[in-house]
PQR file with spaces between the fields and no chain letter, atoms N, CA, C, O and H, PARSE charges and radii, in Angstrom:
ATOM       1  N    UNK     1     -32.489  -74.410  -36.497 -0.4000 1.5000
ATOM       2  CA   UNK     1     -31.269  -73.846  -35.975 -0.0000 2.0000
ATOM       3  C    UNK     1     -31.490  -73.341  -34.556  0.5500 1.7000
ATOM       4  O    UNK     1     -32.557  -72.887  -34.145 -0.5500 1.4000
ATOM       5  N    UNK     2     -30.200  -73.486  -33.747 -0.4000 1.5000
ATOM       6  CA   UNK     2     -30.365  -73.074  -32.551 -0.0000 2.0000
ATOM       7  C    UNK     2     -29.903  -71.751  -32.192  0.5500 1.7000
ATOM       8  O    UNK     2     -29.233  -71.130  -33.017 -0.5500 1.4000
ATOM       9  H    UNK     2     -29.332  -73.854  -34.081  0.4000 1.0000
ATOM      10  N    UNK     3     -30.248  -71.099  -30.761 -0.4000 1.5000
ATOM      11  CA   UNK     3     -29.664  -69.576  -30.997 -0.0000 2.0000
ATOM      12  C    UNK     3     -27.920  -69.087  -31.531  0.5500 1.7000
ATOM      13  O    UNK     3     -27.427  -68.313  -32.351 -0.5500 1.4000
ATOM      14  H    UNK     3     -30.793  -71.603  -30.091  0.4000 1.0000
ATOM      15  N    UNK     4     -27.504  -69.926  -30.652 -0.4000 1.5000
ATOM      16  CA   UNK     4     -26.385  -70.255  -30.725 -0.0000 2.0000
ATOM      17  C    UNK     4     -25.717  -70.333  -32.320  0.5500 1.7000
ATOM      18  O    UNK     4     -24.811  -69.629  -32.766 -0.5500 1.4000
ATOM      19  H    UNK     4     -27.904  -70.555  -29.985  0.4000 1.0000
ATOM      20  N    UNK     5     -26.505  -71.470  -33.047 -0.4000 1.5000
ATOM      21  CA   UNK     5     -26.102  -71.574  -34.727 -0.0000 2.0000
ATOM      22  C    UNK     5     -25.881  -70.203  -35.084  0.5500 1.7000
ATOM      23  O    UNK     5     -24.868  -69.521  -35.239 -0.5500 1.4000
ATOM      24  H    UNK     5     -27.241  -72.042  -32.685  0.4000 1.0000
ATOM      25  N    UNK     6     -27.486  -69.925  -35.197 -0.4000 1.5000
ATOM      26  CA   UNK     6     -28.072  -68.116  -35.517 -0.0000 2.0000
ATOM      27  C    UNK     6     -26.587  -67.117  -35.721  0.5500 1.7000
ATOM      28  O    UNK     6     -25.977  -66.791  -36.739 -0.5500 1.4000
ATOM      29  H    UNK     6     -28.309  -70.478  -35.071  0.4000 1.0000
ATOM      30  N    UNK     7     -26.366  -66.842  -34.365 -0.4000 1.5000
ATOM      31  CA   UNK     7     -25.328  -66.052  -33.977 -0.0000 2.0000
ATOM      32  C    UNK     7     -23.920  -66.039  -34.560  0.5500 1.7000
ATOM      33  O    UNK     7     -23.198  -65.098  -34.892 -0.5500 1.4000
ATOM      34  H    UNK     7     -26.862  -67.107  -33.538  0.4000 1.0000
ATOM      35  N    UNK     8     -23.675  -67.852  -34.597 -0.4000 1.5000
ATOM      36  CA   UNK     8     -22.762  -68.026  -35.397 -0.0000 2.0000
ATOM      37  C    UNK     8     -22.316  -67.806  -36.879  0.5500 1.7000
ATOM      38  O    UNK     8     -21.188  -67.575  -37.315 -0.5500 1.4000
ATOM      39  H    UNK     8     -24.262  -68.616  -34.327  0.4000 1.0000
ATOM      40  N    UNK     9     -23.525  -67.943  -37.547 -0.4000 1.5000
ATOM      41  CA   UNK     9     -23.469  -67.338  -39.353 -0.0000 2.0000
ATOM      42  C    UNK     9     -23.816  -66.008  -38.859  0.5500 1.7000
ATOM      43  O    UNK     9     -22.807  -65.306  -38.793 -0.5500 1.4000
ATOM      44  H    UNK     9     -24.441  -68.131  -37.193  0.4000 1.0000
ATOM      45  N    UNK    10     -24.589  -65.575  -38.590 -0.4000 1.5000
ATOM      46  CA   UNK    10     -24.797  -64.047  -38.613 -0.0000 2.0000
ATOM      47  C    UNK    10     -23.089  -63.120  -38.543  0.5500 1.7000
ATOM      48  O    UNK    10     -22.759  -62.315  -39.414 -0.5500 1.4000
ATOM      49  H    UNK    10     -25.408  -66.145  -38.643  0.4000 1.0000
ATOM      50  N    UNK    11     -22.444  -63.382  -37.654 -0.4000 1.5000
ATOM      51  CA   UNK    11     -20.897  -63.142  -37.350 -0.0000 2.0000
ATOM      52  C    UNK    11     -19.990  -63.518  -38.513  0.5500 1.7000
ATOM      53  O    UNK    11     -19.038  -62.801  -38.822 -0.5500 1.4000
ATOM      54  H    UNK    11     -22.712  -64.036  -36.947  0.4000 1.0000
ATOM      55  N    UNK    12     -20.333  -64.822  -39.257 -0.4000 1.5000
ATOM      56  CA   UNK    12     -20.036  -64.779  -40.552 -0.0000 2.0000
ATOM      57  C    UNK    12     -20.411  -64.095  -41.841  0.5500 1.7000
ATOM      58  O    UNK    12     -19.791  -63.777  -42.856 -0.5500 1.4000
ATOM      59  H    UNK    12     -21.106  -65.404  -39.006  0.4000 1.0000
ATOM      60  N    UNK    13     -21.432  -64.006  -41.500 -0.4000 1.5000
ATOM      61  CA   UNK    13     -22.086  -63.353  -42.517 -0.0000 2.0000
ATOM      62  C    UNK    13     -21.744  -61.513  -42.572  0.5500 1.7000
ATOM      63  O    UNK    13     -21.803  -60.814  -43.584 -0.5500 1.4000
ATOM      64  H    UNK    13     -21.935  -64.264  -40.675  0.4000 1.0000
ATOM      65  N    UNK    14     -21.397  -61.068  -41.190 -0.4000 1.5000
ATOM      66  CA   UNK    14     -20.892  -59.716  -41.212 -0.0000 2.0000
ATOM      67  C    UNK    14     -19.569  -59.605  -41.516  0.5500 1.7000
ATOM      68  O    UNK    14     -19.038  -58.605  -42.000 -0.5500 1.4000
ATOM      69  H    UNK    14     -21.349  -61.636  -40.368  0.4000 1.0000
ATOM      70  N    UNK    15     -18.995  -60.711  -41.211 -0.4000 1.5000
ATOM      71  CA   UNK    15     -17.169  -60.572  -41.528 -0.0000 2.0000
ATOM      72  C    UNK    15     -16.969  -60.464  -42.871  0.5500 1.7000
ATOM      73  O    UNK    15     -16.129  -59.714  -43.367 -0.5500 1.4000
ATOM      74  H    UNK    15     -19.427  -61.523  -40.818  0.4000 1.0000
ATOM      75  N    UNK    16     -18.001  -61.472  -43.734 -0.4000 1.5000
ATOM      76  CA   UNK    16     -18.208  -61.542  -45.101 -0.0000 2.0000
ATOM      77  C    UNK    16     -18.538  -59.788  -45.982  0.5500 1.7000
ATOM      78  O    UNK    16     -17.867  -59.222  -46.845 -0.5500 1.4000
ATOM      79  H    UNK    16     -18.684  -62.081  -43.330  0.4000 1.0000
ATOM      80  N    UNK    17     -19.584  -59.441  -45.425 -0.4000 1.5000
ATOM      81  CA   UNK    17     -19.952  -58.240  -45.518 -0.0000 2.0000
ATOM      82  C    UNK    17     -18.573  -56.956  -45.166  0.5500 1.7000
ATOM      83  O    UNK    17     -18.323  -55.999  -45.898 -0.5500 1.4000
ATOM      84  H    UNK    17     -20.129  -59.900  -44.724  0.4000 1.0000
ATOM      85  N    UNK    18     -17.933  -57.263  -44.009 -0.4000 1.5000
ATOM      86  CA   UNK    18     -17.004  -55.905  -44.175 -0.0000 2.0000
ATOM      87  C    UNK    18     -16.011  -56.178  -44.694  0.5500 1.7000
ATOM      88  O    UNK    18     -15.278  -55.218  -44.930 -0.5500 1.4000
ATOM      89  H    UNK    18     -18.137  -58.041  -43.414  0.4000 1.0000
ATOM      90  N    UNK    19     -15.450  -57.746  -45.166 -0.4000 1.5000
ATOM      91  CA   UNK    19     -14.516  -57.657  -46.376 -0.0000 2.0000
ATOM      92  C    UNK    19     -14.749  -57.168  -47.705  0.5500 1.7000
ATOM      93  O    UNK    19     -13.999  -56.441  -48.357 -0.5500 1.4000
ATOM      94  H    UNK    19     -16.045  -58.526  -44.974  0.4000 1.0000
ATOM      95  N    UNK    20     -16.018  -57.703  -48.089 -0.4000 1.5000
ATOM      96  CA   UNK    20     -16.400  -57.210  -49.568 -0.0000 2.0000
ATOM      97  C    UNK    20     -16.663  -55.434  -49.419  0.5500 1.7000
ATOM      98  O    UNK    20     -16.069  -54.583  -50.081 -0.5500 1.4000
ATOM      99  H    UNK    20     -16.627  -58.293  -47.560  0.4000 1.0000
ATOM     100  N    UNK    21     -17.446  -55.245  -48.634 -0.4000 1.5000
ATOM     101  CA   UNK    21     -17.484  -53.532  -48.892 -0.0000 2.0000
ATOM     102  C    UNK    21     -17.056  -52.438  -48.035  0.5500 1.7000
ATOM     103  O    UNK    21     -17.244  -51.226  -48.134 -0.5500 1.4000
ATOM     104  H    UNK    21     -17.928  -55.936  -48.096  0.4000 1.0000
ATOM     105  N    UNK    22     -16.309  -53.283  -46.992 -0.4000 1.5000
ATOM     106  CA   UNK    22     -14.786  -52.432  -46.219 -0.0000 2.0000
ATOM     107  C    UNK    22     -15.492  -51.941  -44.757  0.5500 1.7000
ATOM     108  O    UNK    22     -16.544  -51.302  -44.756 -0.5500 1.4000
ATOM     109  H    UNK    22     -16.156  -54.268  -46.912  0.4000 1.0000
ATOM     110  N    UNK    23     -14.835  -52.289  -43.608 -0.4000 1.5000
ATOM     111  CA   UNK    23     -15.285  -51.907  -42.032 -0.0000 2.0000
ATOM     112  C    UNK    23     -14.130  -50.887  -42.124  0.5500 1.7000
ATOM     113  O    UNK    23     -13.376  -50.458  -42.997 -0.5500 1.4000
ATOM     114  H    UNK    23     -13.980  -52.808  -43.609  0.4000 1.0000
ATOM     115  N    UNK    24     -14.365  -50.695  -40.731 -0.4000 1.5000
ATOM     116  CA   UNK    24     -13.729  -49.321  -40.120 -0.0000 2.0000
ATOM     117  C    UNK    24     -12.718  -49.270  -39.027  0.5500 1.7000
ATOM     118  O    UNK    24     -11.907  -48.415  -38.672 -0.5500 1.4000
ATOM     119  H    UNK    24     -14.978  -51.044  -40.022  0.4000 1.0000
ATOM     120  N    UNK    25     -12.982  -50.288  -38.668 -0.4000 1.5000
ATOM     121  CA   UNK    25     -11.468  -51.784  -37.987 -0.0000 2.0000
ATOM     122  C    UNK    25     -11.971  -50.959  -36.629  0.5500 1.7000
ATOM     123  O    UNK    25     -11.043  -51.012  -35.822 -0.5500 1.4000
ATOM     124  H    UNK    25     -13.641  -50.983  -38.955  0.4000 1.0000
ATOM     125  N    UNK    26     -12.980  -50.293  -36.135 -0.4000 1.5000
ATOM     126  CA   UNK    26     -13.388  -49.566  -35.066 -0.0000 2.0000
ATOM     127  C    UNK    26     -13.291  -50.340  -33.431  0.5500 1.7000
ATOM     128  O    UNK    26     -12.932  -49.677  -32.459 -0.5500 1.4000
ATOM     129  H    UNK    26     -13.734  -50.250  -36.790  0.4000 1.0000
ATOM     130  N    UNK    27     -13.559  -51.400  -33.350 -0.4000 1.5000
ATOM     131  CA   UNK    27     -13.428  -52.466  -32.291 -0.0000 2.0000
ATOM     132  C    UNK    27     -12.217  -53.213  -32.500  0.5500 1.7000
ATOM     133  O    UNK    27     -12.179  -53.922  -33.506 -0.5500 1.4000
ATOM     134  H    UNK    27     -13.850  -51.939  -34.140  0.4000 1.0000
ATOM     135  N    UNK    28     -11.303  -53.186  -31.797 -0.4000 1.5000
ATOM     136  CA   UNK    28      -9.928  -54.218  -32.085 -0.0000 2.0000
ATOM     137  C    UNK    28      -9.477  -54.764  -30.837  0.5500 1.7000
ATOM     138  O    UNK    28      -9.502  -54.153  -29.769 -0.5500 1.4000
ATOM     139  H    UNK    28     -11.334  -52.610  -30.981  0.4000 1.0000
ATOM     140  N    UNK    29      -9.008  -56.092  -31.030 -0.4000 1.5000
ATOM     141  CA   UNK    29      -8.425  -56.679  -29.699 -0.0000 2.0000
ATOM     142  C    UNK    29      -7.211  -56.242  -28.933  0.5500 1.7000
ATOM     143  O    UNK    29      -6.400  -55.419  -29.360 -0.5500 1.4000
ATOM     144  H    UNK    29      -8.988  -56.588  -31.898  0.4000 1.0000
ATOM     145  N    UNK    30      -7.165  -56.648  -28.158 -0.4000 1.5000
ATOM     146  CA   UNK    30      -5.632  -56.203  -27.524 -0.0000 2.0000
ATOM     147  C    UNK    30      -4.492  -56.918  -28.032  0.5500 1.7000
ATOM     148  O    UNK    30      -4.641  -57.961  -28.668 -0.5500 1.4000
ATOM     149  H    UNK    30      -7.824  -57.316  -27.812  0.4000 1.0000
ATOM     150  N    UNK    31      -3.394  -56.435  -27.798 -0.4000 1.5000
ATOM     151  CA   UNK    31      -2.428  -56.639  -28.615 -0.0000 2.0000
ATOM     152  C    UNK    31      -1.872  -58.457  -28.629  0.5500 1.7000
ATOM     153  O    UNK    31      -1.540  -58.918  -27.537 -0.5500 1.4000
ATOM     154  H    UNK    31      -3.273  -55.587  -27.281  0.4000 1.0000
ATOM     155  N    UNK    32      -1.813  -59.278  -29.730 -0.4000 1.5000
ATOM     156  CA   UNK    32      -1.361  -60.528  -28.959 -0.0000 2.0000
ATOM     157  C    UNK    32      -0.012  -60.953  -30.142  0.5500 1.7000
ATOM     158  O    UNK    32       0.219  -60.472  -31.251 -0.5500 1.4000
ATOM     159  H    UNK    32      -2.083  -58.903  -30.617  0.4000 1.0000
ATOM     160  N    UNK    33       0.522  -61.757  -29.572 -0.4000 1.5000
ATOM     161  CA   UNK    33       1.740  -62.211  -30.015 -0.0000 2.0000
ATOM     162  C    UNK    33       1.879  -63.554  -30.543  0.5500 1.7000
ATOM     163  O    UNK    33       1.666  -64.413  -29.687 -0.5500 1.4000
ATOM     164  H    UNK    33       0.334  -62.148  -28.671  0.4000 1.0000
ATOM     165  N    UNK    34       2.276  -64.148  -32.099 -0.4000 1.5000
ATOM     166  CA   UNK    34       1.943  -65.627  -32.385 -0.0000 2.0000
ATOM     167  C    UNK    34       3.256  -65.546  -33.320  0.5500 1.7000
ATOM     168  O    UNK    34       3.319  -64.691  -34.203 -0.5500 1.4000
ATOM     169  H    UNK    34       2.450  -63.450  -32.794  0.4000 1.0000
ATOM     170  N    UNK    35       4.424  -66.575  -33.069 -0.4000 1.5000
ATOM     171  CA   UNK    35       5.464  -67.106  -34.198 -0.0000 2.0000
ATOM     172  C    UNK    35       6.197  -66.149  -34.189  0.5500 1.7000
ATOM     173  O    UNK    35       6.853  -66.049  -35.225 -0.5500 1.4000
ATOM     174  H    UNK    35       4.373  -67.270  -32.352  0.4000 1.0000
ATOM     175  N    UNK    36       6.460  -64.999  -33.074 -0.4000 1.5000
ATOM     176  CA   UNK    36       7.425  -63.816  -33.062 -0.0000 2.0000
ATOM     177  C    UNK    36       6.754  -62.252  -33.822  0.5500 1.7000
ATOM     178  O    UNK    36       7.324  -61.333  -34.410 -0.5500 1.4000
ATOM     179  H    UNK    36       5.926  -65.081  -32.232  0.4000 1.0000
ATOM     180  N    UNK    37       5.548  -62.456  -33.533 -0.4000 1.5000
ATOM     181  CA   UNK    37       5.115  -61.206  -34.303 -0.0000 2.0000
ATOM     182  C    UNK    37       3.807  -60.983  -33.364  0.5500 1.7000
ATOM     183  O    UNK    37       3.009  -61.849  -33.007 -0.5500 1.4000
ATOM     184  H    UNK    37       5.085  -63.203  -33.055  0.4000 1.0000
ATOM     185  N    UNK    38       3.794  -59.264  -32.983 -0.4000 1.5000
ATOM     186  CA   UNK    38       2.768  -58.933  -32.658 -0.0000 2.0000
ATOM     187  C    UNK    38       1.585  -58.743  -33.512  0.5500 1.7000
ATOM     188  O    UNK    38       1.784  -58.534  -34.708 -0.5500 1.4000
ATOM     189  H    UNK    38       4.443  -58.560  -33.273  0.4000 1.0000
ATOM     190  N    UNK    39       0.433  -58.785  -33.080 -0.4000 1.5000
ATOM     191  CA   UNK    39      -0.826  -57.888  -33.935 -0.0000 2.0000
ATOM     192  C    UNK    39      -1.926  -57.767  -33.433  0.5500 1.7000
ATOM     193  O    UNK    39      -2.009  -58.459  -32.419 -0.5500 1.4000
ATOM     194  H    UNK    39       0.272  -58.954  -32.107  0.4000 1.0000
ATOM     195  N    UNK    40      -2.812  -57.220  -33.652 -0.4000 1.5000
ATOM     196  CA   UNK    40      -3.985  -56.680  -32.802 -0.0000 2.0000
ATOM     197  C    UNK    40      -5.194  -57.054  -33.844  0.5500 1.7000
ATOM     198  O    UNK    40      -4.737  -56.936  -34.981 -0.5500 1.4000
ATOM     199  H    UNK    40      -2.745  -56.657  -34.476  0.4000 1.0000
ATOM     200  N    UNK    41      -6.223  -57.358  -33.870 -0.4000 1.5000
ATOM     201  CA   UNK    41      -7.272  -57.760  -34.892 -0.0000 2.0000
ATOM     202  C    UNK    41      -8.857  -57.212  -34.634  0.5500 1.7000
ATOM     203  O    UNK    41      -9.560  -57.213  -33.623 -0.5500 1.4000
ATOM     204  H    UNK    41      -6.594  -57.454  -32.947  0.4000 1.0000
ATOM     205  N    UNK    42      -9.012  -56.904  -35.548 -0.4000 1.5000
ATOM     206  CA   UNK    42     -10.519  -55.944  -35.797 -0.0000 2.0000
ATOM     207  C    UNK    42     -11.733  -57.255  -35.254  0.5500 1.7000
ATOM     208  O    UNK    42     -11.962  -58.286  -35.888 -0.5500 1.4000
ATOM     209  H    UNK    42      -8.442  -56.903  -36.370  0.4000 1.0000
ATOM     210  N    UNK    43     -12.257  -56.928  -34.179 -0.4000 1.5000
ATOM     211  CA   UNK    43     -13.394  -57.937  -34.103 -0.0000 2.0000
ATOM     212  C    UNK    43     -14.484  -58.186  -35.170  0.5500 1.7000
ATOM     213  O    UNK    43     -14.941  -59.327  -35.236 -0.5500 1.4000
ATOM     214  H    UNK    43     -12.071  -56.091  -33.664  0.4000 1.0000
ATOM     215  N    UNK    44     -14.850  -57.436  -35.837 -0.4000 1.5000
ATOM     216  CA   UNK    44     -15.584  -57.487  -36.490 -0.0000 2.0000
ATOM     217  C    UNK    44     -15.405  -58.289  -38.371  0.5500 1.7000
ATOM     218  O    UNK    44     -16.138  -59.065  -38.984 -0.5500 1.4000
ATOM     219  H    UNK    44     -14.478  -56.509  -35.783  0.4000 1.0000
ATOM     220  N    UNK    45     -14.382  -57.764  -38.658 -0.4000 1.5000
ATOM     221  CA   UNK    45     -14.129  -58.722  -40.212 -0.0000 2.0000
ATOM     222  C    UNK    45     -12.717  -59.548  -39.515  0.5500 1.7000
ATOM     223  O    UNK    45     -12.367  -60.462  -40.263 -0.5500 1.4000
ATOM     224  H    UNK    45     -13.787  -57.134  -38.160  0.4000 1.0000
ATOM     225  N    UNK    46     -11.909  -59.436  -38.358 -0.4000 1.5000
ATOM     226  CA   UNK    46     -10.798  -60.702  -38.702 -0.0000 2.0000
ATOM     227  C    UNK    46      -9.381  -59.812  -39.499  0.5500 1.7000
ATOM     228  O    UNK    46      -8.293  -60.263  -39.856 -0.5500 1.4000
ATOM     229  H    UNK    46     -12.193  -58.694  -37.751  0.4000 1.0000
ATOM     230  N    UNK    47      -9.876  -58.558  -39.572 -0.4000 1.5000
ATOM     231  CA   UNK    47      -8.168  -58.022  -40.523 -0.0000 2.0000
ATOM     232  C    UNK    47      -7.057  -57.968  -39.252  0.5500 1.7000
ATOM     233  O    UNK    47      -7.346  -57.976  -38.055 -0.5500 1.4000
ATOM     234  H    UNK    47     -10.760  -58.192  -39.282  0.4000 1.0000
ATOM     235  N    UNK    48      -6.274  -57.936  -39.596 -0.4000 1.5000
ATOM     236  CA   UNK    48      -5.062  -57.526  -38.441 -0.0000 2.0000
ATOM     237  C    UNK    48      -3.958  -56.982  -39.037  0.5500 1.7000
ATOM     238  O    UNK    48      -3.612  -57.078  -40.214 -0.5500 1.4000
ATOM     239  H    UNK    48      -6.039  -57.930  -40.568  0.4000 1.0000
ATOM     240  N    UNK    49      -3.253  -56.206  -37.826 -0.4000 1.5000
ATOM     241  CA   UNK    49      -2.217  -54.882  -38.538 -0.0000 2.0000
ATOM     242  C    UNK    49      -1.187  -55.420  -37.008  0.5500 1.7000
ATOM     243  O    UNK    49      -1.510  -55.913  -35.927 -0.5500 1.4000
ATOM     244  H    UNK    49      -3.534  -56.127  -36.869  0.4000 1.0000
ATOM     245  N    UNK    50      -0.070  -55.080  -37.522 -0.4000 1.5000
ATOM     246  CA   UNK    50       1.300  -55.423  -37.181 -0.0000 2.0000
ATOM     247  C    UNK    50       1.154  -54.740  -35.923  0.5500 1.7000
ATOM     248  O    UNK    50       0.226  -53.958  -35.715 -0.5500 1.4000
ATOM     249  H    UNK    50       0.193  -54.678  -38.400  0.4000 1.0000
ATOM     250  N    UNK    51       1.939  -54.981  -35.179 -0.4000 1.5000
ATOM     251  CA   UNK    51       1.587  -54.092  -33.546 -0.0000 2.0000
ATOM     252  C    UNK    51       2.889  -53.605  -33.119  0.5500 1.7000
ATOM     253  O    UNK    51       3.480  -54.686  -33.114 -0.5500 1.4000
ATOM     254  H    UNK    51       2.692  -55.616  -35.348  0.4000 1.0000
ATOM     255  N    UNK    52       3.716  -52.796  -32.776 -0.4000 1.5000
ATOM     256  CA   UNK    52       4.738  -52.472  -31.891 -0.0000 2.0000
ATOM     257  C    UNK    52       5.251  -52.501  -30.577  0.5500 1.7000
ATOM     258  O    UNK    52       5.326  -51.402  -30.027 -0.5500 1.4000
ATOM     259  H    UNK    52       3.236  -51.919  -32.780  0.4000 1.0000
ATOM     260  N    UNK    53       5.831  -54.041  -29.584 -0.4000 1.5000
ATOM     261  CA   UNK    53       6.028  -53.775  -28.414 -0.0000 2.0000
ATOM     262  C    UNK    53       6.719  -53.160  -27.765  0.5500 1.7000
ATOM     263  O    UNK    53       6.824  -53.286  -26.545 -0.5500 1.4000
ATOM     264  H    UNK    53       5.770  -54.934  -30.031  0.4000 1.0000
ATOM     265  N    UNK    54       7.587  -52.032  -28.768 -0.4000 1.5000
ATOM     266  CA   UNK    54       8.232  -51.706  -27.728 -0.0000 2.0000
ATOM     267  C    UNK    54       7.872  -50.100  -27.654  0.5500 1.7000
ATOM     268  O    UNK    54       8.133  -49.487  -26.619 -0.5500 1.4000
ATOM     269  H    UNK    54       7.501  -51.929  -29.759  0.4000 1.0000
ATOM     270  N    UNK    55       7.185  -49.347  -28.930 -0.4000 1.5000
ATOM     271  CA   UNK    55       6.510  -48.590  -28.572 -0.0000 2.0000
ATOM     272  C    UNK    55       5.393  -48.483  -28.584  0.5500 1.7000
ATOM     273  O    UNK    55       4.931  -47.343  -28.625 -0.5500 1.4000
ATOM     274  H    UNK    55       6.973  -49.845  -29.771  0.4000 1.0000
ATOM     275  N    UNK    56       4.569  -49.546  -28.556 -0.4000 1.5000
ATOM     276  CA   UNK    56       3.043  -49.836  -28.093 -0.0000 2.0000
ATOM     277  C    UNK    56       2.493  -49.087  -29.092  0.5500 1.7000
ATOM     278  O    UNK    56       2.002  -48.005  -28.770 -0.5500 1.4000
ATOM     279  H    UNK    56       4.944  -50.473  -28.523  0.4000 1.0000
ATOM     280  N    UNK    57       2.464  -49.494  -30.461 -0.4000 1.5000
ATOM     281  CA   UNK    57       1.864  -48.314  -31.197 -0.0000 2.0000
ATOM     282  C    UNK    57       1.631  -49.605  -32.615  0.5500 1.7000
ATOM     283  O    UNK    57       2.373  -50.556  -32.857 -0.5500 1.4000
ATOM     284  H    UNK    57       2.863  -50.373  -30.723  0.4000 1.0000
ATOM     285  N    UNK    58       0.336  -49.192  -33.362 -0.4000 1.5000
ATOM     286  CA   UNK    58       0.505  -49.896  -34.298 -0.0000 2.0000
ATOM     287  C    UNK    58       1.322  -49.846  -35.408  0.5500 1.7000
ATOM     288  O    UNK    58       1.973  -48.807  -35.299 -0.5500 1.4000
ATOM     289  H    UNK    58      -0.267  -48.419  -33.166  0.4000 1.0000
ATOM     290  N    UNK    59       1.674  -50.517  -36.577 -0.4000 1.5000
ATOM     291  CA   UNK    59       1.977  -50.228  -37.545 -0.0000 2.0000
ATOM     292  C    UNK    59       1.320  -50.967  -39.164  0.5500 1.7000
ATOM     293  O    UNK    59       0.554  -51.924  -39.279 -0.5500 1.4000
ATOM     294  H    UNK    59       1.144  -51.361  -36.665  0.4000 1.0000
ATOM     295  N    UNK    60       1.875  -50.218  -40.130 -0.4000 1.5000
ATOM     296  CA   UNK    60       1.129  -50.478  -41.503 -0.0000 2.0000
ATOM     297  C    UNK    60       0.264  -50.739  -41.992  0.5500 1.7000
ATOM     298  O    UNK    60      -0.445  -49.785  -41.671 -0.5500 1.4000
ATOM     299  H    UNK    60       2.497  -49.441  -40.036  0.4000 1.0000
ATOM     300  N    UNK    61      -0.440  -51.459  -42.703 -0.4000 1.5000
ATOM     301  CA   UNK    61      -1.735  -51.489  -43.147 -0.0000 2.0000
ATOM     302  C    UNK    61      -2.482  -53.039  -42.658  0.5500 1.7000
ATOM     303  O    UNK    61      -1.990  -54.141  -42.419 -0.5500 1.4000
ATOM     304  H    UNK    61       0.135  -52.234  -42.963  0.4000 1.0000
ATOM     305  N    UNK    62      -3.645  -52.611  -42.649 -0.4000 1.5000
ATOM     306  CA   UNK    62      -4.766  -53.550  -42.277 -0.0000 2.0000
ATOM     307  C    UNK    62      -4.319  -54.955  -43.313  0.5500 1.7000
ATOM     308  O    UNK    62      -4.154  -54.905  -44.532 -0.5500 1.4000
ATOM     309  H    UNK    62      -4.044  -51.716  -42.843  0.4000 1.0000
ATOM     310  N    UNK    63      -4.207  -55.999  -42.558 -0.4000 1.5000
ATOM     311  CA   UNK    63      -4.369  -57.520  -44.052 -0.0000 2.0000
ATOM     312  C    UNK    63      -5.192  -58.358  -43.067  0.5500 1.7000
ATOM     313  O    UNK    63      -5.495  -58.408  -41.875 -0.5500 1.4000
ATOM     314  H    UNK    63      -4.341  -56.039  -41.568  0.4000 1.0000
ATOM     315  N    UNK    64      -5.443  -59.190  -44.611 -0.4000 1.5000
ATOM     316  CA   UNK    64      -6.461  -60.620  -44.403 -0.0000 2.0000
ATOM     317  C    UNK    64      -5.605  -62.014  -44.033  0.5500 1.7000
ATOM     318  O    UNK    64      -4.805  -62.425  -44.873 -0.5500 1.4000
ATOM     319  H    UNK    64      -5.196  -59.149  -45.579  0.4000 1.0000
ATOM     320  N    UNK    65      -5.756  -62.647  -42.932 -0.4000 1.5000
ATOM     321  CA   UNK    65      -4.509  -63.537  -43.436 -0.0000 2.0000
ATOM     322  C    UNK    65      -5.005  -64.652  -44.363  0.5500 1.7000
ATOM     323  O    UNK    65      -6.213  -64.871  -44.277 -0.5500 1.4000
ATOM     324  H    UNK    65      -6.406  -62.314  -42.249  0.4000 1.0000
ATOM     325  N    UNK    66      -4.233  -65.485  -45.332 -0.4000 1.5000
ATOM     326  CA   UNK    66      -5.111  -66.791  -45.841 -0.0000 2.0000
ATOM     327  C    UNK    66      -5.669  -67.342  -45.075  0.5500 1.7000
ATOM     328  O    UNK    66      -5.346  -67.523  -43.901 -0.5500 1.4000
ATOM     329  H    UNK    66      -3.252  -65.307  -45.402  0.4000 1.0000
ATOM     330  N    UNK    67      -6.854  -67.793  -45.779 -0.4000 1.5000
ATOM     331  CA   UNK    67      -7.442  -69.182  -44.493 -0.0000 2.0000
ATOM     332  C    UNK    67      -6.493  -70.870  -44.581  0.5500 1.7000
ATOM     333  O    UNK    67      -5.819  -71.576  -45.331 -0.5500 1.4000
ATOM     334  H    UNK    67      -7.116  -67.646  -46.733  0.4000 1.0000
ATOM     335  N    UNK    68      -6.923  -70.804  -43.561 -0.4000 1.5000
ATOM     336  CA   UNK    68      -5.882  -72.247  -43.548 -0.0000 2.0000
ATOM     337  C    UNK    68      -7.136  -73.419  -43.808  0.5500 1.7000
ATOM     338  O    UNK    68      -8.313  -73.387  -43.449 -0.5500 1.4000
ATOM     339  H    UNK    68      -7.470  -70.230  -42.952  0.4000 1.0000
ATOM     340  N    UNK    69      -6.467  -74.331  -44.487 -0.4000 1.5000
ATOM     341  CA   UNK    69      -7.366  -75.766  -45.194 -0.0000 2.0000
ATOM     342  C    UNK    69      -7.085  -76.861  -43.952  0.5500 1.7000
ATOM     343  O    UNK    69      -7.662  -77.940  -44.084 -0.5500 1.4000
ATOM     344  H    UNK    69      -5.511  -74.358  -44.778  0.4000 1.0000
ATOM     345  N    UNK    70      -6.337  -76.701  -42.881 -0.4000 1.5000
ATOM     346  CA   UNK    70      -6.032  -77.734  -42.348 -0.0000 2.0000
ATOM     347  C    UNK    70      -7.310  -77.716  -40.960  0.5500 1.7000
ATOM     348  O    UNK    70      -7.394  -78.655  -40.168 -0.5500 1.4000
ATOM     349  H    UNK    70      -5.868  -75.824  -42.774  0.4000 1.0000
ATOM     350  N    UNK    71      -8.245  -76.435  -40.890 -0.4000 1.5000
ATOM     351  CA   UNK    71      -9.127  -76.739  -39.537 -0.0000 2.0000
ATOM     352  C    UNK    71      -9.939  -77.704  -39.610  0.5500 1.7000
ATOM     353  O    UNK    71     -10.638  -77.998  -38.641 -0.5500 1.4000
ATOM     354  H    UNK    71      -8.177  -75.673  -41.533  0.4000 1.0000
């Protein structure tokens, strides 16, 4: 494996890890917009929570989205 591979499961392997026994959503992206809906997403496991543009504020609870079969 190359460094590169390495890095790549390891990042899986932690996303794996803070779904099964729960992160702290502590690192999150900036706010982005897809199909008419804002949301902001935890770098670390992939959860994302609803975002508010017009008062810049998040809302409701953390979700997983399904994985999609079509990548």
């Amino acid at each position: 494996m190359q460094a590169g591979q390495v890095t790549g499961v390891t990042e899986k392997i932690e996303g794996l890890m803070a779904r099964v026994f729960g992160c702290r959503h502590g690192e999150l992206t900036r706010p982005f917009s897809r199909e008419g809906r804002a949301y902001r997403s935890c770098v670390r496991c992939g959860a994302e929570r609803r975002f508010n543009l017009s008062n810049w504020q998040m809302q409701g609870d953390f979700f997983y989205r399904n994985p999609s079969l079509s990548n």
